[in-house]
C-alpha positions as CSV (number, residue, x, y, z in Angstrom):
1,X,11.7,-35.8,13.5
2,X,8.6,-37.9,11.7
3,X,7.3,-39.4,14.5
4,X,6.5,-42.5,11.9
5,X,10.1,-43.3,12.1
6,X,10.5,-43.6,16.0
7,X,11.4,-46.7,17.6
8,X,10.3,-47.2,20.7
9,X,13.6,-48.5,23.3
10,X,14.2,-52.1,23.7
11,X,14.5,-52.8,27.7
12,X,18.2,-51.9,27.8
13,X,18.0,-48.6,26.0
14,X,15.1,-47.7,28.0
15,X,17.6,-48.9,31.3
16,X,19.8,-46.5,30.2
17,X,17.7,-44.0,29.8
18,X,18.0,-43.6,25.5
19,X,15.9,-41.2,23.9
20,X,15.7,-41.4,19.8
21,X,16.1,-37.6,19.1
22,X,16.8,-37.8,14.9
23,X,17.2,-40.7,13.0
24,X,16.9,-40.8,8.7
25,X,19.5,-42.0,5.9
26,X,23.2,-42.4,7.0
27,X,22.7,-40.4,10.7
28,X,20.9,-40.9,14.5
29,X,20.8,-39.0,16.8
30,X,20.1,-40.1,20.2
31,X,20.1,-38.7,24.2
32,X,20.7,-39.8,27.4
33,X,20.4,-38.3,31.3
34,X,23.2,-38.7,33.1
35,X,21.6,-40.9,36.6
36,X,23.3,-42.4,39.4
37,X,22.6,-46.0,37.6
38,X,25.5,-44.8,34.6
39,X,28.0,-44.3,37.7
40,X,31.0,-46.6,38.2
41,X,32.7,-47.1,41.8
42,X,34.3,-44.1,42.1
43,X,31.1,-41.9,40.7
44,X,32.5,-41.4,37.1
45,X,30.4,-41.9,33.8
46,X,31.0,-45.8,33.2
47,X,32.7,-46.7,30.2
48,X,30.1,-49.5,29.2
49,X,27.3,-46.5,29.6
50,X,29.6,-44.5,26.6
51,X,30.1,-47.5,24.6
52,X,26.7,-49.1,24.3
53,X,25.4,-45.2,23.2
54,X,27.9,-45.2,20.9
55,X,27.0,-49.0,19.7
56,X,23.2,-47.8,19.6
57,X,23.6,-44.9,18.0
58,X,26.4,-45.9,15.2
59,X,23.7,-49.6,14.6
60,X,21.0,-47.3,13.8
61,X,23.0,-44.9,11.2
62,X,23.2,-47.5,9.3
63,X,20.1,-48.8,9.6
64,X,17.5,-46.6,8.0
65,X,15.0,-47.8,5.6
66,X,12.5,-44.9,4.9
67,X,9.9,-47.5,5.3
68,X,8.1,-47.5,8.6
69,X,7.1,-51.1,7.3
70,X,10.7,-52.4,6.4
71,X,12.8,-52.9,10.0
72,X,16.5,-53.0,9.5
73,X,18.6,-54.6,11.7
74,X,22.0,-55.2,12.5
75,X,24.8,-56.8,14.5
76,X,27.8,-54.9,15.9
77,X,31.3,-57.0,14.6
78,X,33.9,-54.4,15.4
79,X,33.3,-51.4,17.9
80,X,36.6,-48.8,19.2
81,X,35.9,-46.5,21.5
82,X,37.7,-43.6,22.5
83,X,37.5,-42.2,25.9
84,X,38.6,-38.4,25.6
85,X,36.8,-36.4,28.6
86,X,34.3,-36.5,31.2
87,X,31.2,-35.3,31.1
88,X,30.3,-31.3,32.5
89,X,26.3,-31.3,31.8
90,X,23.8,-33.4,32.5
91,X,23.0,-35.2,29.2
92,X,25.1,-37.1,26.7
93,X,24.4,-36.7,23.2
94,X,25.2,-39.2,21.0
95,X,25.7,-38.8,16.9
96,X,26.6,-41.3,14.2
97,X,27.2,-41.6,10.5
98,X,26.9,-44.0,8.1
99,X,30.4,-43.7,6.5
100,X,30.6,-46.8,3.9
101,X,30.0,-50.3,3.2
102,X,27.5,-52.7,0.8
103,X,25.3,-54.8,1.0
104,X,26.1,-57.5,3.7
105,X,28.0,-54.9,6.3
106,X,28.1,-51.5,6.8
107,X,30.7,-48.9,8.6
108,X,30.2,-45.9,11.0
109,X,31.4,-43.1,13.2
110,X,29.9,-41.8,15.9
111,X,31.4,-39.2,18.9
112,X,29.2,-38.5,22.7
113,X,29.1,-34.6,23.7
114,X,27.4,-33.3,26.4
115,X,24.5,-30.5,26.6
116,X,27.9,-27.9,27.1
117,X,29.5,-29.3,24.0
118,X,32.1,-31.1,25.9
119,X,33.5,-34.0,23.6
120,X,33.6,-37.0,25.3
121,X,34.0,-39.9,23.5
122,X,34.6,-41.5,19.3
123,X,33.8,-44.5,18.1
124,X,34.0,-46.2,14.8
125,X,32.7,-49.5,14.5
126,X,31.7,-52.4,11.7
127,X,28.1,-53.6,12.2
128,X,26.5,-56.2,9.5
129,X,23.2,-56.7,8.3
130,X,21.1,-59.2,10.1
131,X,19.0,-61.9,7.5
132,X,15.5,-61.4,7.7
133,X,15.3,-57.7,8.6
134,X,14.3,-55.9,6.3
């Protein structure tokens, strides 16, 4: 990945452990470590910890500018999550992709694996440009 292009994580990403792996037009890529801070009562993955990777990763597919200079941002208006397995490895792996929309909102879909290949979760979600960024 051009390093140019690399966000740095906002304090909640960076809670969570996010790391920006790929990101250019209509896809992101990003990772997370599985820690005991993702873990709900009953040591399982937490659902929030699948959903706001999913969210994150699905915000910035369709957020690419190609211009280090020209931020993007957006607002999530619609996100479904799936919850199909639990995780196996140690790191999830989320992807997204810009699937459609125009100029005021955009759509996406996005599924979390794990460093086996274990599928763990799909999203789709409807995210719209904020004013002002870019």
């Amino acid at each position: 990945m051009d390093m140019r292009f690399r966000e740095e994580p906002y304090a909640y990403s960076a809670h969570l452990g996010f790391d920006m792996v790929e990101w250019h037009e209509g896809y992101a890529r990003f990772e997370m470590p599985l820690g005991d801070h993702l873990m709900n009562r009953h040591g399982s993955l937490h659902g929030g910890a699948h959903a706001s990777l999913l969210d994150t990763v699905m915000g910035y597919a369709g957020c690419w500018t190609g211009d280090v200079d020209r931020r993007q941002l957006c607002l999530t208006l619609s996100l479904n999550v799936q919850y199909i397995s639990r995780p196996l490895g140690k790191i999830l792996i989320g992807e997204a992709w810009k699937t459609g929309g125009g100029k005021a909102t955009f759509f996406a879909d996005g599924h979390v694996k794990d460093d086996t290949g274990e599928l763990i979760a799909k999203a789709s979600g409807v995210f719209k440009y904020r004013k002002g960024g870019a």
